[in-house]
C-alpha positions as a Python dict, from the first residue, in 0.01 Angstrom:
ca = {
    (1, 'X'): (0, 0, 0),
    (2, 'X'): (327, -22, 183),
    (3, 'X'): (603, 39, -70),
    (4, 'X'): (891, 47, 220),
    (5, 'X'): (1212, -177, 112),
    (6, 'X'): (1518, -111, -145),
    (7, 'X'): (1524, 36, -510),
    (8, 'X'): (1761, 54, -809),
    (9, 'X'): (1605, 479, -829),
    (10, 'X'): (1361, 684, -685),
    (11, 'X'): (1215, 978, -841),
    (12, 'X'): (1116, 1272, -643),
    (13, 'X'): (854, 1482, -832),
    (14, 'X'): (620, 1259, -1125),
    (15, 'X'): (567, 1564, -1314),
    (16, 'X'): (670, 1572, -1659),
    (17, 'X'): (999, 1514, -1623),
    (18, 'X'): (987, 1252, -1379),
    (19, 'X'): (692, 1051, -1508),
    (20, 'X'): (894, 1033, -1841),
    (21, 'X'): (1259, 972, -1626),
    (22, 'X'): (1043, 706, -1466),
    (23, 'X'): (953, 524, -1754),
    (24, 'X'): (1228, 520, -1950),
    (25, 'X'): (1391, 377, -1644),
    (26, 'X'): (1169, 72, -1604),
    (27, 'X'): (1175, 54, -1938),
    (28, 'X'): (1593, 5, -1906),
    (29, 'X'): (1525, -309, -1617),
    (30, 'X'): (1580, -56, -1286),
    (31, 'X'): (1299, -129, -1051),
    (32, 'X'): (1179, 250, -967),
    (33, 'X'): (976, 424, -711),
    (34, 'X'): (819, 789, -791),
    (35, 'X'): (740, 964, -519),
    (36, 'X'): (512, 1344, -575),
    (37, 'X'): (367, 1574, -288),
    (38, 'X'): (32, 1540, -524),
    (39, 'X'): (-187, 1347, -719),
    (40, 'X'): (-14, 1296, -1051),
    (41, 'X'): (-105, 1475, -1257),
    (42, 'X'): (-184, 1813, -1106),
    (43, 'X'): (-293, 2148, -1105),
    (44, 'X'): (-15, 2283, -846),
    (45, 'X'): (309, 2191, -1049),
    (46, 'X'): (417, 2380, -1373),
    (47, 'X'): (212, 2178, -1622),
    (48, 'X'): (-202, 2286, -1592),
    (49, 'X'): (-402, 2461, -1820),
    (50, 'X'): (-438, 2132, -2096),
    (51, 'X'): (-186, 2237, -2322),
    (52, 'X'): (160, 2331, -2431),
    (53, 'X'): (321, 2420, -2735),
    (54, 'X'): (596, 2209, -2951),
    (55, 'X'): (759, 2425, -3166),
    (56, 'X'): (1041, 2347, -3414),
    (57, 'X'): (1235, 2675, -3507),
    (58, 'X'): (1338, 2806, -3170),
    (59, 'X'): (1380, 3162, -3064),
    (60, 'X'): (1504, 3089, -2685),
    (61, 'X'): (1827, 2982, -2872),
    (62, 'X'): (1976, 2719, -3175),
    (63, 'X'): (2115, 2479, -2928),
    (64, 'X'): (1766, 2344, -2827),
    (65, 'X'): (1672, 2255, -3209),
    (66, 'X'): (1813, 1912, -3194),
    (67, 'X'): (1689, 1812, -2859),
    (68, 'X'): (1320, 1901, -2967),
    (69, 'X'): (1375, 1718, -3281),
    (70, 'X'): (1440, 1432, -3041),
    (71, 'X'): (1175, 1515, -2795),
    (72, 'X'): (909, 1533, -3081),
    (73, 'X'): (1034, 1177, -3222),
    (74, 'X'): (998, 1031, -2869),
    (75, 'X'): (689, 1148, -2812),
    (76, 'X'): (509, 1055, -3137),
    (77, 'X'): (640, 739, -3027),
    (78, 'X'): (460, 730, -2732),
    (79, 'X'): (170, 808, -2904),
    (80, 'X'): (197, 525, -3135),
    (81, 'X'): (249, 283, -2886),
    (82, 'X'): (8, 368, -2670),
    (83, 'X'): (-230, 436, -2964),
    (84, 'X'): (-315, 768, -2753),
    (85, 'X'): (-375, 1094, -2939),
    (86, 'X'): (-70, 1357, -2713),
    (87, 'X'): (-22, 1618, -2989),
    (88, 'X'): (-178, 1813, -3244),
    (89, 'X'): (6, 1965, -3521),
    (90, 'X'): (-163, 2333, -3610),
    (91, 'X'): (122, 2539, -3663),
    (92, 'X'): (306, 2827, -3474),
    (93, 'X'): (304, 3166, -3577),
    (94, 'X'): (577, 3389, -3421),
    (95, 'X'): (514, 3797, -3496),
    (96, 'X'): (683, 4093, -3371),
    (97, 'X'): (872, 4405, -3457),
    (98, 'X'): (1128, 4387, -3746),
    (99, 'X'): (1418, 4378, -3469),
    (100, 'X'): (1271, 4133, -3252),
    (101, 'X'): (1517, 3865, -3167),
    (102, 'X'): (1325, 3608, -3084),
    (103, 'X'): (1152, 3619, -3432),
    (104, 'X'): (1521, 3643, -3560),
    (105, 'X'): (1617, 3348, -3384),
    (106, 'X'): (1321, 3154, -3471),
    (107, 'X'): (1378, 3229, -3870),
    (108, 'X'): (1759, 3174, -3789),
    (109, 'X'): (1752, 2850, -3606),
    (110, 'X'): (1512, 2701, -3868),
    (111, 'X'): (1716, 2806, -4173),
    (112, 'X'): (1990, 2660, -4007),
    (113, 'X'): (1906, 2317, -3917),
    (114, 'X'): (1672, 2282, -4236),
    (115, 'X'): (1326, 2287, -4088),
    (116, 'X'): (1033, 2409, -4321),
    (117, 'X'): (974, 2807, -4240),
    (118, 'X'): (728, 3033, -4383),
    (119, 'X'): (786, 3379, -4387),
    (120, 'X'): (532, 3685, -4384),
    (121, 'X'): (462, 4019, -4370),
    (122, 'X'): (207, 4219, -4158),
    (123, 'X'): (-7, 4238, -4446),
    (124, 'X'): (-8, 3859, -4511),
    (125, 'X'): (-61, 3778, -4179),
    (126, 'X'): (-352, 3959, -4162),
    (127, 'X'): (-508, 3862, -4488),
    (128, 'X'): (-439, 3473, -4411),
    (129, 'X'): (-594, 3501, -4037),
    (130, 'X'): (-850, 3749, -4008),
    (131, 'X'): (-867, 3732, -3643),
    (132, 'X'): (-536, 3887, -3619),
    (133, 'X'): (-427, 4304, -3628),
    (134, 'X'): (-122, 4411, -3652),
    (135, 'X'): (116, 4693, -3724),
    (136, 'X'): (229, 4686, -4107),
    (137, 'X'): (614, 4734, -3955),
    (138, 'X'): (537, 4380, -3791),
    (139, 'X'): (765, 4052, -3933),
    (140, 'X'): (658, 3696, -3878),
    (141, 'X'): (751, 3348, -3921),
    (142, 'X'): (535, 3026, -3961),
    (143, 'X'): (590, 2674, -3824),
    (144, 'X'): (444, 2473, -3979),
    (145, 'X'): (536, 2140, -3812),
    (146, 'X'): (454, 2286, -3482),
    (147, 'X'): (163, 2238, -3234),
    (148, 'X'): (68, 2155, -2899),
    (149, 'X'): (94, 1830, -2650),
    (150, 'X'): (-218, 1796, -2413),
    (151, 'X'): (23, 1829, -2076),
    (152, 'X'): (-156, 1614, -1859),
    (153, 'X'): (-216, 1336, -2132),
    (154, 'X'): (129, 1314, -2189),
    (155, 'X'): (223, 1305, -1806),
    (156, 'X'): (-70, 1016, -1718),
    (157, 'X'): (76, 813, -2045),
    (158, 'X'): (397, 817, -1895),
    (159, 'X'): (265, 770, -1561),
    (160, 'X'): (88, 436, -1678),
    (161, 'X'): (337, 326, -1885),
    (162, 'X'): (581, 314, -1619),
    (163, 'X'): (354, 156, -1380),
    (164, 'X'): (292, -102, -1641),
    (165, 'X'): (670, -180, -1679),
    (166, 'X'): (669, -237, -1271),
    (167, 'X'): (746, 117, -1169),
    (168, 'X'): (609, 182, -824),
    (169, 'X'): (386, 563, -740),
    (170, 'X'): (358, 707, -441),
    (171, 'X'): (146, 1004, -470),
    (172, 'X'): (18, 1289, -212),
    (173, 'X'): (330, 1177, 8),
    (174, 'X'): (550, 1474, 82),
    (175, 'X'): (917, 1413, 107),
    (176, 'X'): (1001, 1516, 508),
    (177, 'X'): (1394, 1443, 481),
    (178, 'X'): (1669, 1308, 249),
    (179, 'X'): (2003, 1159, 355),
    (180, 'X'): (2249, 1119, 66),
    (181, 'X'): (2540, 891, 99),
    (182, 'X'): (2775, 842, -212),
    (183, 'X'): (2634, 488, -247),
    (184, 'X'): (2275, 504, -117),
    (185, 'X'): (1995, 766, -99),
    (186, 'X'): (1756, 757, 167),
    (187, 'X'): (1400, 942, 144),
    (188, 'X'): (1137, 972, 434),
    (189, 'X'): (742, 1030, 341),
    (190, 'X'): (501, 1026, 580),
    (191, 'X'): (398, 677, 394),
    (192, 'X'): (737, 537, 493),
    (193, 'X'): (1120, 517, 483),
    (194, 'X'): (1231, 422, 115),
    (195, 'X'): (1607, 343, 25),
    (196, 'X'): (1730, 372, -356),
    (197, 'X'): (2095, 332, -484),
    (198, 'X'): (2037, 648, -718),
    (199, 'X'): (1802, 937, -676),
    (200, 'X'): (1668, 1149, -931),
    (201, 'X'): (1509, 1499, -847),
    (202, 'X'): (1243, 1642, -1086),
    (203, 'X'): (1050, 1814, -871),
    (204, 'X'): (968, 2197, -1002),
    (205, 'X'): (966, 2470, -805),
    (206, 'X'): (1047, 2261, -493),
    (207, 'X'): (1354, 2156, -559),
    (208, 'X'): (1526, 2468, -361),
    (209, 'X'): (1347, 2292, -75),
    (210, 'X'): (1479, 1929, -118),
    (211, 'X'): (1829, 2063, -148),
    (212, 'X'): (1825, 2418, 29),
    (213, 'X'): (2245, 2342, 68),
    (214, 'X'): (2309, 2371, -281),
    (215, 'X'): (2161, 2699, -300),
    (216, 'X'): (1970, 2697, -649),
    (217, 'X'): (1957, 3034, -866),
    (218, 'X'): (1525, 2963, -917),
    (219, 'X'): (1322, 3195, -854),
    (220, 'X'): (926, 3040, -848),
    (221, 'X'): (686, 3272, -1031),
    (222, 'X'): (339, 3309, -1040),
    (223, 'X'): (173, 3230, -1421),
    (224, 'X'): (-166, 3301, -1450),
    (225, 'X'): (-330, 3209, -1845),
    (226, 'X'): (-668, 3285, -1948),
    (227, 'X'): (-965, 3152, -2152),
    (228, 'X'): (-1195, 3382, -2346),
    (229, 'X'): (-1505, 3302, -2556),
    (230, 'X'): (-1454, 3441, -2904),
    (231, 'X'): (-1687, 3720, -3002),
    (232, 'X'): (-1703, 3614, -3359),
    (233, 'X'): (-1714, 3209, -3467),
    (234, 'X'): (-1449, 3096, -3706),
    (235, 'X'): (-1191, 3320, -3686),
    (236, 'X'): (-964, 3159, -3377),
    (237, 'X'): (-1164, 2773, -3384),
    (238, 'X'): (-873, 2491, -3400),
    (239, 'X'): (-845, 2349, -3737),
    (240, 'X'): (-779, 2727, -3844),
    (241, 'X'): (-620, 2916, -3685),
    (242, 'X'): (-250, 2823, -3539),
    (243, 'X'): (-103, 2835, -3198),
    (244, 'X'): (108, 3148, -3157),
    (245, 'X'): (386, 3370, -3007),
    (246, 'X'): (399, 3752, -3024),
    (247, 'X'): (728, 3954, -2929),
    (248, 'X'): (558, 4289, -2807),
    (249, 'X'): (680, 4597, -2692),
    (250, 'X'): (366, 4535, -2421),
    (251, 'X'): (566, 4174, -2352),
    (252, 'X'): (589, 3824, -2493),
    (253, 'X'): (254, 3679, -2522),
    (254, 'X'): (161, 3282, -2662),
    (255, 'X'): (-144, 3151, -2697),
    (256, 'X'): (-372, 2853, -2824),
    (257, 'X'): (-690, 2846, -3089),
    (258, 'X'): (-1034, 2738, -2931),
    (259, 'X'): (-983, 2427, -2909),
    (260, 'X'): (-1302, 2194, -2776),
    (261, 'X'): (-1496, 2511, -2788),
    (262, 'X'): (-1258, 2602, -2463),
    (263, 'X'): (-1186, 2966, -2593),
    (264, 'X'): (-851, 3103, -2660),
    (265, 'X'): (-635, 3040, -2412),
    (266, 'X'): (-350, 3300, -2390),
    (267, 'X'): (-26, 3361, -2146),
    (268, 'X'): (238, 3636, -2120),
    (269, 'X'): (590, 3490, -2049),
    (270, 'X'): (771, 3732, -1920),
    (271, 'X'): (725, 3915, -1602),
    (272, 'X'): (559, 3731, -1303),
    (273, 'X'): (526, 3771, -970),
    (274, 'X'): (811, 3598, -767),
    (275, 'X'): (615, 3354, -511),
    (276, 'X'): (677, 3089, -223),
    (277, 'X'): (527, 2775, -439),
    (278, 'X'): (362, 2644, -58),
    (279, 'X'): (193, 2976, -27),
    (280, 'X'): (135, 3127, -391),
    (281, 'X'): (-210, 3239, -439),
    (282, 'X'): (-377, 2973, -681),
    (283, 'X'): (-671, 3179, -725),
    (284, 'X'): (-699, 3349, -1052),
    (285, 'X'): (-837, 3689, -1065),
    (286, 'X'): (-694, 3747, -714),
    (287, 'X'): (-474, 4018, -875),
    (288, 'X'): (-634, 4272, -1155),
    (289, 'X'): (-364, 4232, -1339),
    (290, 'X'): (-430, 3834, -1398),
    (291, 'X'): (-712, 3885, -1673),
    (292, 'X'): (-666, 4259, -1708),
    (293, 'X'): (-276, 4209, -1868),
    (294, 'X'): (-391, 3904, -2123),
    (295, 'X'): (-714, 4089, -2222),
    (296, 'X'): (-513, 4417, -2306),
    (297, 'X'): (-343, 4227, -2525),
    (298, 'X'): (-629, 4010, -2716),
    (299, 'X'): (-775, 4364, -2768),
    (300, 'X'): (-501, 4495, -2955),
    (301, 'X'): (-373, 4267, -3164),
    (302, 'X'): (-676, 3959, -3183),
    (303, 'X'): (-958, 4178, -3069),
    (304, 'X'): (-1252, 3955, -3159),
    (305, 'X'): (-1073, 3673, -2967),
    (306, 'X'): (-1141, 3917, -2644),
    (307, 'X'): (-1501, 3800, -2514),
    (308, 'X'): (-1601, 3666, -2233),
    (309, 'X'): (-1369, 3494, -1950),
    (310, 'X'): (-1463, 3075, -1995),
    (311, 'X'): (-1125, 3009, -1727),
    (312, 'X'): (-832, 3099, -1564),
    (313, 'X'): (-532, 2890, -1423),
    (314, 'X'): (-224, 2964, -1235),
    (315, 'X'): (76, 2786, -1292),
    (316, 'X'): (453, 2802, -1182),
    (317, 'X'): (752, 2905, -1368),
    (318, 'X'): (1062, 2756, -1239),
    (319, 'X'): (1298, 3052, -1395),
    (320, 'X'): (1698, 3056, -1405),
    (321, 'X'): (1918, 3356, -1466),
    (322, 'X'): (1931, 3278, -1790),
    (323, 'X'): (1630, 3119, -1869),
    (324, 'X'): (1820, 2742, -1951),
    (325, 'X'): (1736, 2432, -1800),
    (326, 'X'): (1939, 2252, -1512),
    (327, 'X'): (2033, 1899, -1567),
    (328, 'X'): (2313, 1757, -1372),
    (329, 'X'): (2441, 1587, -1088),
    (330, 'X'): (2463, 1676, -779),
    (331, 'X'): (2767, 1853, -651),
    (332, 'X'): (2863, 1625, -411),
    (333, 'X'): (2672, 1287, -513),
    (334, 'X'): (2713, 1105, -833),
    (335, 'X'): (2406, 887, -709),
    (336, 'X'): (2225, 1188, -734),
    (337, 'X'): (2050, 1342, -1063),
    (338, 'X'): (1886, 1709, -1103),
    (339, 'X'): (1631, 1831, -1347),
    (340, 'X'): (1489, 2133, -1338),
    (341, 'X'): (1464, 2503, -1388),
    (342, 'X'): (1265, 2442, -1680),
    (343, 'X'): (1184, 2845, -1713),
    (344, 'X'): (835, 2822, -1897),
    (345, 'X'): (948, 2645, -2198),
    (346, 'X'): (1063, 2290, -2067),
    (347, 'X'): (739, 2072, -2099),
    (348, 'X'): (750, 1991, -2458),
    (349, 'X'): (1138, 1865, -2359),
    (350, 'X'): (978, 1628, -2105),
    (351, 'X'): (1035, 1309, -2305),
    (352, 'X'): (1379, 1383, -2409),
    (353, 'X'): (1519, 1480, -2055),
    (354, 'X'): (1308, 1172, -1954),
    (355, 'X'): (1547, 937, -2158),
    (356, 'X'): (1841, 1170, -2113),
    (357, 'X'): (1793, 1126, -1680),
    (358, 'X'): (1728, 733, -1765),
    (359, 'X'): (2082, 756, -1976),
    (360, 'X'): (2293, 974, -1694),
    (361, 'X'): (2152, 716, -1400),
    (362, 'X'): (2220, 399, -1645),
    (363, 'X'): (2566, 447, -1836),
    (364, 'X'): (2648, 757, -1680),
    (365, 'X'): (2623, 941, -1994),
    (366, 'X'): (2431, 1065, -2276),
    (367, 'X'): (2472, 1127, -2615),
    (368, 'X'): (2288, 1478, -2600),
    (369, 'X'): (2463, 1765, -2558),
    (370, 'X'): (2386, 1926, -2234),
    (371, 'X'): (2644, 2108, -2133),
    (372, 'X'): (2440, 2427, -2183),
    (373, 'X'): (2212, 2286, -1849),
    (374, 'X'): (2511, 2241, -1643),
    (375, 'X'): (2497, 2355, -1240),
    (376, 'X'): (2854, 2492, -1294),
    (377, 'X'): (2768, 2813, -1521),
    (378, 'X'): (2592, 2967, -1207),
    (379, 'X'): (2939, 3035, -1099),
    (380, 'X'): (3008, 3237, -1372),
    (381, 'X'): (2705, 3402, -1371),
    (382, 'X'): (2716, 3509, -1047),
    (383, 'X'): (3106, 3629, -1074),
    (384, 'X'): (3003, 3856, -1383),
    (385, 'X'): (2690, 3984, -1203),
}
């Protein structure tokens, strides 16, 4: 179908971010057009592998609390409206050493902004989940609102939801060129030439690409997570055990009980091998290091969790300097709205940024604070680097 002709806002990119942007658009009276390189959802963005977590008490830094307070509201009611089952609360347990700041951070932000925390020691860990080993100088911290959103639930909600309210999808149409004009955007597909009075940009680790002028401080990086079959029944099965973080010395690992008999999924998020997101290699297992890294780990610390490989999945991490999100307008175009840089912790922010993009391109403004996601602080960065 031939979508060609004049809109209130295009989206570029019906991920996450822009299936949620999307809808709460529609949902404001703009008639919108999303427009993704894909099939939405996908397993090429930054949001395979089934699930993601949704945690309360938050160690990448305080000023997030409030904005996954809001998140978490907005998405339970999605849920409710669409009578669709998006998250599961199981818990989050965050170990690591005694000095870890992330741990600190996570007991920290919680305290202050009066969310329930649980603390324990090695020993109590241990005792309460079996499945787990750990050093006895080990600290950790229990969430026990937290959980995990099925990622490409959430993103076909949204998707239909919009769609219902008139939205308009494009998919598997690659953008070939954008010309931006202060009071019109104009974006070419191979489908057709589409005109909007706003654009908004949510499109991952190809937003360099869109907007290669503006120079973006992302670097694209290769994510593989695993699945492995429990060698013992009980100990990691959903229902029982939690979803979980742990601050290593070896690296920062988070993982996911068996849920659906799936296995254990587990991910490391730092380090990462920096990739071209047209030519990364999708293929898990294509590096050693892929199953070999995550296994190491389920060995130490969950051993019996370390059976066979069920899966593996690559996804992308859309990193910053300094690891925070980029929402903002473009430099030169108030018409023009960027999301992005998500940096392996964004999805479970999808709905708020959703409503916060729908706010910016509507009033103009939101009531969020985001100056933390501004474009400008690059400058800085780069001047003290």
């Amino acid at each position: 179908m031939n979508y060609d002709g004049m809109y209130d806002v295009i989206v570029i990119g019906a991920g996450s971010a822009g299936s949620a942007a999307a809808y709460y658009l529609a949902q404001n009276g703009q008639s919108v057009l999303m427009i993704d390189q894909f099939s939405v959802p996908n397993s090429f963005a930054s949001h395979a592998g089934e699930t993601r977590m949704l945690r309360f008490g938050y160690g990448q830094g305080e000023k997030y609390v409030d904005l996954v307070k809001e998140a978490y509201r907005l998405w339970m009611e999605l849920q409710e409206q669409t009578g669709k089952t998006l998250f599961y609360q199981t818990g989050t347990l965050v170990v690591g050493e005694r000095d870890s700041s992330f741990v600190n951070e996570t007991i920290q932000s919680s305290i202050h902004h009066n969310l329930p925390i649980e603390m324990f020691t090695a020993s109590m860990v241990m005792n309460k989940w079996q499945g787990i080993q750990i050093p006895e100088d080990f600290t950790a911290c229990f969430d026990p609102q937290a959980g995990f959103l099925l990622c490409e639930v959430c993103i076909q909600t949204y998707k239909e939801e919009a769609l219902k309210l008139g939205a308009k999808l494009l998919e598997n149409n690659p953008v070939l060129k954008l010309s931006i004009q202060s009071d019109m955007a104009e974006v070419i597909t191979e489908k057709g030439r589409f005109q909007a009075a706003n654009l908004v940009i949510t499109a991952g680790a190809w937003i360099p690409k869109l907007l290669p002028e503006l120079d973006f401080p992302i670097q694209v990086i290769r994510k593989p997570v695993a699945w492995f079959a429990p060698l013992e029944d009980g100990l990691y099965d959903f229902g029982q055990f939690p979803a979980f973080v742990f601050d290593t010395k070896e690296g920062h690992y988070y993982g996911f009980p068996n849920f659906r008999k799936t296995g254990v999924k587990i991910g490391r998020h730092d380090m990462g091998i920096e990739s071209d997101p047209d030519s990364v290699n999708r293929l898990f297992g294509s590096y050693c290091e892929d199953e070999r890294d995550v296994r190491s780990f389920l060995e130490k610390y969950m051993p019996q969790a370390a059976g066979e490989l069920t899966n593996g999945k690559i996804c992308l991490y859309s990193l910053t300097p300094d690891s925070d999100f980029i929402i903002d307008f473009h430099p030169n175009f108030s018409n023009v709205l960027l999301a992005g840089g998500f940096s392996g912790h964004g999805f479970k922010f999808a709905s708020i940024v959703g409503s916060i993009l729908a706010d910016l391109v509507t009033l103009g403004k939101t009531k969020h604070d985001i100056s933390f996601f501004r474009l400008n602080r690059f400058e800085q960065i780069a001047t003290e680097s």
